[in-house]
Every structure is written in structure tokens, then in C-alpha cells.
C-alpha positions as CSV (number, residue, x, y, z in Angstrom):
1,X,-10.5,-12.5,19.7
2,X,-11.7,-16.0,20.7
3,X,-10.4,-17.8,23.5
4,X,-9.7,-21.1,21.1
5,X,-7.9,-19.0,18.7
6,X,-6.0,-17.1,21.0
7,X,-4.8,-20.7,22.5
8,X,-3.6,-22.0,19.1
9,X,0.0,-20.9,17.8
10,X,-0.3,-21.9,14.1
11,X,2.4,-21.5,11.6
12,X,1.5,-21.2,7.9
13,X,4.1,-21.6,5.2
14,X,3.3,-20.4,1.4
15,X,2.0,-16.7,1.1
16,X,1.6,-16.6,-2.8
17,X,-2.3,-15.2,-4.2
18,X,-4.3,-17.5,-2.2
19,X,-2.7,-18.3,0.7
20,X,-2.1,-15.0,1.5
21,X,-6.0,-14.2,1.9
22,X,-6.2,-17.1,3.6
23,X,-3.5,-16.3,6.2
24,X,-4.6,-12.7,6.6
25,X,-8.3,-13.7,7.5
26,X,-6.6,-15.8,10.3
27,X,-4.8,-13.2,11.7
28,X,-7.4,-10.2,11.9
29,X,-9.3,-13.3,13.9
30,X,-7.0,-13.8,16.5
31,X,-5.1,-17.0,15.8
32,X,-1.0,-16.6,17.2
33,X,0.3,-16.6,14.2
34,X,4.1,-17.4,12.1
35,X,4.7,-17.1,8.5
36,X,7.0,-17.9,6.2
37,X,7.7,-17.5,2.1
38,X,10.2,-17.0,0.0
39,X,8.5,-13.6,-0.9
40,X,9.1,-11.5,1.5
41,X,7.2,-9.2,0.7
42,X,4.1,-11.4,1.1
43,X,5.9,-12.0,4.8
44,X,5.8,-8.5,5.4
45,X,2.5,-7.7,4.6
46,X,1.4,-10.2,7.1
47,X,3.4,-9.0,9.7
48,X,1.8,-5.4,9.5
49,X,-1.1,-7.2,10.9
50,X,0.2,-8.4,13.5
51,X,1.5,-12.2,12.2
52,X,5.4,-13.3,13.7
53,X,7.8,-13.3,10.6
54,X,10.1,-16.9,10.4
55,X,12.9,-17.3,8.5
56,X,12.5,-20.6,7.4
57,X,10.4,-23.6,7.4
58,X,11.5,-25.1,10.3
59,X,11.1,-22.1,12.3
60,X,7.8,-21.3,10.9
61,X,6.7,-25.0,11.9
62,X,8.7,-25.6,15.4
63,X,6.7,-25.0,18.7
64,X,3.4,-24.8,16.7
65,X,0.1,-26.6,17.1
66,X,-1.1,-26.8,13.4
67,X,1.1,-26.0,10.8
68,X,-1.1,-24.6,7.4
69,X,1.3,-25.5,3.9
70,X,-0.5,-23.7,0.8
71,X,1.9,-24.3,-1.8
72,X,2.7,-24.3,-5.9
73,X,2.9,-28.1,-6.8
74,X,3.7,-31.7,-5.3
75,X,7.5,-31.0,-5.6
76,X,7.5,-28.5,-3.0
77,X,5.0,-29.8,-1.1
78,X,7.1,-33.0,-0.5
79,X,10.0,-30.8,0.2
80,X,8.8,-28.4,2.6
81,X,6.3,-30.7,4.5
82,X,8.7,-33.5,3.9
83,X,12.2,-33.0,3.4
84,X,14.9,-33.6,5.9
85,X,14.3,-29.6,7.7
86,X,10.7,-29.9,6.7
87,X,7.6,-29.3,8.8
88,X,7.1,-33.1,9.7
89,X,10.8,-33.3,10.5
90,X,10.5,-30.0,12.5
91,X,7.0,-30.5,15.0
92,X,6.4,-31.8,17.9
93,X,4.4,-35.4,18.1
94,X,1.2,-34.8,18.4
95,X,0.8,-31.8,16.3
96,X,-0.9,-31.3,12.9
97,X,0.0,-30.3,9.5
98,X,-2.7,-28.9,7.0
99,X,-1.9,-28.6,3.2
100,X,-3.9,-27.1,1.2
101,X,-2.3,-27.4,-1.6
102,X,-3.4,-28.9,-4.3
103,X,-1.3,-31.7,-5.5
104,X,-0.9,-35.5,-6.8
105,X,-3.1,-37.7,-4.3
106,X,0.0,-40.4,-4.0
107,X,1.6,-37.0,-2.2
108,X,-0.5,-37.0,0.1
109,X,-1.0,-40.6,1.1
110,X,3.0,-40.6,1.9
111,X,3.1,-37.8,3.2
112,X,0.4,-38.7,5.6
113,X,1.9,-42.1,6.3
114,X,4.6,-40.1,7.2
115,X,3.2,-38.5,9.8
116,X,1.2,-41.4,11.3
117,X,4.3,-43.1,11.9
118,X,6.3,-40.1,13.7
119,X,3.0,-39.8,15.8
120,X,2.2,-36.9,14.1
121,X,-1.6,-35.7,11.5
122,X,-2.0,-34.7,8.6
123,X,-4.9,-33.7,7.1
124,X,-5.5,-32.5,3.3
125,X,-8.0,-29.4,2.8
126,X,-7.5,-28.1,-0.7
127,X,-9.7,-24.7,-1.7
128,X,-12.5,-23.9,-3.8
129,X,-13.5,-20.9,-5.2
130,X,-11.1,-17.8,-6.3
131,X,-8.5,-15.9,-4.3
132,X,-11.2,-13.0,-3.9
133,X,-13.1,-15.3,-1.5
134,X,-10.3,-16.4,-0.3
135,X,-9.8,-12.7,1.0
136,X,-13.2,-11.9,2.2
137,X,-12.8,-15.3,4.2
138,X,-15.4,-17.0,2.0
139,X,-13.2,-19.8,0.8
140,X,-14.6,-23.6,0.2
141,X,-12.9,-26.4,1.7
142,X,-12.8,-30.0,0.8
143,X,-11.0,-31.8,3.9
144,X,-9.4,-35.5,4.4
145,X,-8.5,-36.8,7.9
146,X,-9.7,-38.6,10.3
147,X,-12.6,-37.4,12.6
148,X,-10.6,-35.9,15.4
149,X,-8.4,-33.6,13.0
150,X,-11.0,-32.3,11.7
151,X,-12.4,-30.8,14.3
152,X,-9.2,-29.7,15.5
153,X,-8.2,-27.7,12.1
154,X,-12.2,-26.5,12.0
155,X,-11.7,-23.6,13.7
156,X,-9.7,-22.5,11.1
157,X,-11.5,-23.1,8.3
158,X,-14.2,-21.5,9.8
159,X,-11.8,-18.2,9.5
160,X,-10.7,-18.8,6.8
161,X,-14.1,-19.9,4.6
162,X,-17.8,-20.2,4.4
163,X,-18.4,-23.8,3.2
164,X,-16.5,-26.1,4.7
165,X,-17.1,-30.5,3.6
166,X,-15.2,-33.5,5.2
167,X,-15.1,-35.5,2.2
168,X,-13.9,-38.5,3.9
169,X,-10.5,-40.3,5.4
170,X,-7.1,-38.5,4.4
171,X,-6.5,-37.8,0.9
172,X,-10.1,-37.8,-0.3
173,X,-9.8,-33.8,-0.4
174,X,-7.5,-34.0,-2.3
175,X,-9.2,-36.6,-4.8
176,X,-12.6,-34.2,-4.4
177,X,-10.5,-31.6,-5.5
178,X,-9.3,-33.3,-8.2
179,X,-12.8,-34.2,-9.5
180,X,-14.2,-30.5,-9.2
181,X,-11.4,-28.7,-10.9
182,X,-11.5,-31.3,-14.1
183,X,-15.5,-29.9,-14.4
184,X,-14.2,-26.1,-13.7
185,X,-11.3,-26.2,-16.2
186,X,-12.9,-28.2,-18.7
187,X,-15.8,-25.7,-18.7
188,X,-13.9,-23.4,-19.1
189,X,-12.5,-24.5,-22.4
190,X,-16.1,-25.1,-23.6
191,X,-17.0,-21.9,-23.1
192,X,-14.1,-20.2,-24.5
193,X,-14.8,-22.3,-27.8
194,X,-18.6,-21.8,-27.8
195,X,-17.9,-17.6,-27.3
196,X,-15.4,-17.6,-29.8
197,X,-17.9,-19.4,-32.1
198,X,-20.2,-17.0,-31.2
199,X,-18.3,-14.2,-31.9
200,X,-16.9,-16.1,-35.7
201,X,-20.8,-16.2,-36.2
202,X,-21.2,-12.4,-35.5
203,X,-23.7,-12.4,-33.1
204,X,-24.8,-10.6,-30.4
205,X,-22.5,-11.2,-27.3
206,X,-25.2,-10.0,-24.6
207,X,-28.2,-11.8,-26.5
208,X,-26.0,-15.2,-26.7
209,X,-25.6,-15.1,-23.0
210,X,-29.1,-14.5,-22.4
211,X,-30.3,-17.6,-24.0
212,X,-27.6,-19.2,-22.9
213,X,-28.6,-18.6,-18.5
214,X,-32.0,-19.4,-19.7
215,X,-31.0,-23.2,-20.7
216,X,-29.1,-26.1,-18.9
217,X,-26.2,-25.1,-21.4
218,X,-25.1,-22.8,-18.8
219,X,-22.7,-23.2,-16.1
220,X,-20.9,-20.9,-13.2
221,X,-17.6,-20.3,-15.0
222,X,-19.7,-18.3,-17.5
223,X,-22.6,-17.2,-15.1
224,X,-20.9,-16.1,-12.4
225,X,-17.1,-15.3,-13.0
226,X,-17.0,-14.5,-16.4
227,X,-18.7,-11.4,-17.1
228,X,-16.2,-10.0,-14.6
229,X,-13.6,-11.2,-15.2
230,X,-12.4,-11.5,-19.5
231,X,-15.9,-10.5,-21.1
232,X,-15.0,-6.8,-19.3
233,X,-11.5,-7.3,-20.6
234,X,-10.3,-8.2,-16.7
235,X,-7.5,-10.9,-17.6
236,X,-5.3,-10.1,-14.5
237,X,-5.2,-13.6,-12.6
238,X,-7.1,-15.3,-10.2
239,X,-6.3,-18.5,-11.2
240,X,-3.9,-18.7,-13.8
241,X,-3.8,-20.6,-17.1
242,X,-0.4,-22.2,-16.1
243,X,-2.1,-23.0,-13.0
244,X,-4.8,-24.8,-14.6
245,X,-2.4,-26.9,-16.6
246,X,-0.8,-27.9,-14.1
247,X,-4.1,-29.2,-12.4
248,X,-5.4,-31.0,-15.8
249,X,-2.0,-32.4,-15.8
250,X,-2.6,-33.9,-12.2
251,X,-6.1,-35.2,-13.0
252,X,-5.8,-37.2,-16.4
253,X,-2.1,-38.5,-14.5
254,X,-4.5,-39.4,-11.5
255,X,-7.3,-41.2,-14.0
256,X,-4.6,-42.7,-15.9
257,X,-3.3,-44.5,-12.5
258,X,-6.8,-45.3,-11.7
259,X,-7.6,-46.5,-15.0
260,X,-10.5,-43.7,-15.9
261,X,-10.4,-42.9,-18.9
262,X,-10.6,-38.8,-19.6
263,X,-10.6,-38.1,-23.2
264,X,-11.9,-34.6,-22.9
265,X,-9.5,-33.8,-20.1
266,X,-6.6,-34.8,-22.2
267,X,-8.1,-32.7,-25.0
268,X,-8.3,-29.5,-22.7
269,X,-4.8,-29.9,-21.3
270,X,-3.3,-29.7,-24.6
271,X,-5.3,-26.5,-25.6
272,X,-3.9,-24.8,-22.3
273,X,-0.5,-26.1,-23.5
274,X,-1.3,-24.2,-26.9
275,X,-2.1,-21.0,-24.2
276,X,1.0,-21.3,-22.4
277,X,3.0,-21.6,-26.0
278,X,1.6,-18.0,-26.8
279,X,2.6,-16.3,-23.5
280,X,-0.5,-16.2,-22.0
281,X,0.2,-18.7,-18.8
282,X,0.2,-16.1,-16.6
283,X,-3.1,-14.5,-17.3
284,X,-6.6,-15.3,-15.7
285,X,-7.4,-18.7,-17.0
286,X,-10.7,-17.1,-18.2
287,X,-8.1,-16.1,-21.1
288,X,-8.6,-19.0,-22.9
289,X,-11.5,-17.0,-24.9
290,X,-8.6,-14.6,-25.7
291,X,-6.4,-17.0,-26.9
292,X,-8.9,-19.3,-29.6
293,X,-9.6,-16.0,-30.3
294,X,-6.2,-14.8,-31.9
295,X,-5.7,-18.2,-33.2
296,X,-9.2,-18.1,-35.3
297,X,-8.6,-14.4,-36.1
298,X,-11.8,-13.1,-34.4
299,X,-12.7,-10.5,-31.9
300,X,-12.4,-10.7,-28.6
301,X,-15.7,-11.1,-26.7
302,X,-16.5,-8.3,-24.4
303,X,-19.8,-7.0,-22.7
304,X,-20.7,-3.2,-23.6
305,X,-21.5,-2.1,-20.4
């Protein structure tokens, strides 16, 4: 145990596939830490290793140095970091709140100006990567906030994940996140309609992929999580096709407010929309192959071996 984490109490609020990784890696690494979500289950789980159990927000956040928020969507986020027994409402001045939630970037620029004016931090630290890395502590952060906070929630992150960027001033995580999750969610669409073409076509499934890593065509959704994930019949989720909706929704909303125009973003939202429609939301958003599948009548893609 290091002497800097032993000397931080941190609370962290929002358990649910990621944040639980997340929060476990900080706690077999010696940060003093309470939890709280409405699962308790996921509350329990962190308590066998050691983590203090709260009861609420509040009493997750009270008496805390940094309080960690990894939550569903910008609703929440404004009501448990913001609402009137929220963590801003509920720590000291001086301390810090992290969310890394990924959310609406006006959310974060209030909630921050919130915070600024109780005397309080925030900083904005939204994850790459999948909730596997998340629980082998090999998480990617993109981080907002001034200079000073970030090295105060570094320590952290370094427990927590391997790649760590300050993207900027407060609220440019989130907008970084923004940006990479159009290119990972898009791509994903692509490649479910270019598999399902290939499969309409009747080729080979292992032979398409192989010219496919051998050209610029190719990209890590299909490279790298893919063939273990739906192309070995894996759907169980990592990231979730409602989850992905919900982050299409938030970046054309975001481009639409900053007058970008996202054609093929729109597009994509509206094919996981046709997902969701047929029950498959809660499935690995890799699914969408699965799902233009069924609606074009075609077999499902999946390696031999």
C-alpha cells in the first residue's frame, strides 16, 4: 500500500459494469475507500475487499477527499453530483469530485461552475476501452481540469488505468470522449453492414477478414474486439447497444449545438434505434452484425475455430 493512497479517503458512487472494475482496482491498491449504488449487491462485493459500505450519496461523499461519480446518463449525473443532498452539496470546500461518466458536455460545464463557486473541483475523466480493462486496471482516461486537479486525481487513474491524457481545461474530456466514441460506434455499424454483406455474398468469413487486416479498410472494433466477442457467438455485454444509443444520441445533440454537421452519425443512431426495437439493447453492441443479419435473412457471421 502506498503512503499517498493510504492518505486519501475517496468515495466513489455508481458500481454498475464499469465502475465496478474501476473501484475494485482502487481498493486492492490501498486507497480508503466508500461506496455507494443502488445495487447492492455491487456494494457488497466491494466491501468483501475491504471498501466502507454508505448508504447514500451524501454519506458516500461527506468527509472525503475526492469523490469518483461513474454513472448511466446526464440525468443522474446532475442529480447525484448535483441535486440538493448531492456530492457538491455534501463535501467539504476544497475537495474534488471526478465523474467519469459520460454525459452531455453543457453537464459538465454547470456542474463544474458549480463547484468553482462553492470553492470546490471538478474535473471530467470519461473511460476508454471495455469494462475487461477496466478490471485488469488497464482503463484509458481522457481528463478535463485544470493543472492542479489533475495531478491530484492522477494517482488514481494510475490504479485504475494504463493510458492516462489531459485533454485540456474542464469539460474537454468529456468533448474527447465524445469525438472517440462517434468513430468507435460508427465503426461498428460499418462493419456489421460490410460482414453481413459478406456473408449475403457467401463468402468466406476467415478469408474476408484476412484481406480485410491486410488493407487500410480495417479498424480495432473488427481487429481487435470482434473475433472475441460476436464472430465467436459472445454477445453478452461489454458495452451495450442501448448504451451506444445513448452515446450517438449525445454526440449528433452535441454537433447539432455546435453546428457540425454528422450525417453518418445520425444514420447510425437510427440503425441502433432499429436494434433496440427488436430486443437486442441489452446485448454487446458488437450485435449489430446479428441484428442486419435477421433483418436481411442471412447467417450470422462466426469464426470456425
Amino acid at each position: 500500500m502506498s503512503q499517498q493512497a493510504a492518505s486519501l479517503k475517496v468515495g466513489f458512487i455508481g458500481l454498475g459494469r464499469m465502475g465496478l472494475g474501476m473501484a475494485s482496482n482502487l481498493q486492492r491498491k490501498g486507497f480508503r475507500l466508500t461506496v455507494y449504488d443502488v445495487n447492492r449487491d455491487a456494494v457488497a462485493a466491494l466491501v468483501k475487499l475491504g471498501a466502507q459500505p454508505a448508504s447514500s450519496v451524501a454519506e458516500a461523499s461527506r468527509g472525503n477527499d475526492i469523490v469518483v461519480t461513474m454513472l448511466p446518463n446526464s440525468a443522474i449525473v446532475l442529480d447525484v453530483v448535483g441535486g440538493a443532498d448531492g456530492v457538491l452539496a455534501s463535501i467539504a470546500a476544497g475537495a474534488l469530485v471526478m465523474d467519469m461518466s459520460t454525459v452531455e458536455p453543457e453537464v459538465t460545464d454547470r456542474l463544474a461552475a458549480t463547484a468553482l463557486a462553492q470553492g470546490k473541483s471538478l474535473v471530467d475523466a470519461p473511460v476508454g476501452r471495455l469494462a475487461s480493462h477496466a478490471d485488469r486496471g488497464e482503463s484509458l482516461f481522457m481528463v478535463g481540469g485544470t493543472a492542479a486537479d489533475f495531478q491530484r486525481v492522477n494517482p488514481l487513474l494510475e490504479a485504475m488505468g494504463s493510458t492516462i491524457h489531459h485533454c485540456g481545461e474542464v469539460g474537454s474530456g468529456t468533448r474527447t470522449k465524445l469525438v472517440n466514441n462517434y468513430l468507435a460506434v460508427v465503426s461498428c455499424q460499418l462493419n456489421a453492414e460490410a460482414l453481413t454483406l459478406s456473408q449475403r455474398f457467401g463468402l468466406s468469413l476467415e478469408k474476408t477478414l484476412d484481406v480485410i487486416y491486410g488493407t487500410t479498410a480495417t479498424n480495432g472494433q473488427l481487429k481487435i474486439a470482434w473475433p472475441d466477442k460476436v464472430l465467436k457467438g459472445d454477445i453478452a455485454p461489454g458495452f451495450t447497444i442501448d448504451l451506444a444509443h445513448k452515446d450517438l444520441t449525445l454526440i449528433v445533440n452535441a454537433a447539432n449545438s455546435a453546428k457540425s454537421p454528422m450525417p453518418i452519425g445520425a444514420a447510425a443512431k437510427e440503425a441502433f434505434s432499429t436494434a433496440r426495437a427488436r430486443g437486442f439493447g441489452g446485448n454487446d453492441f458488437s450485435a449489430m452484425v446479428d441484428v442486419l443479419c435477421d433483418l436481411s435473412h442471412t447467417e450470422k457471421p462466426r469464426l470456425k475455430n
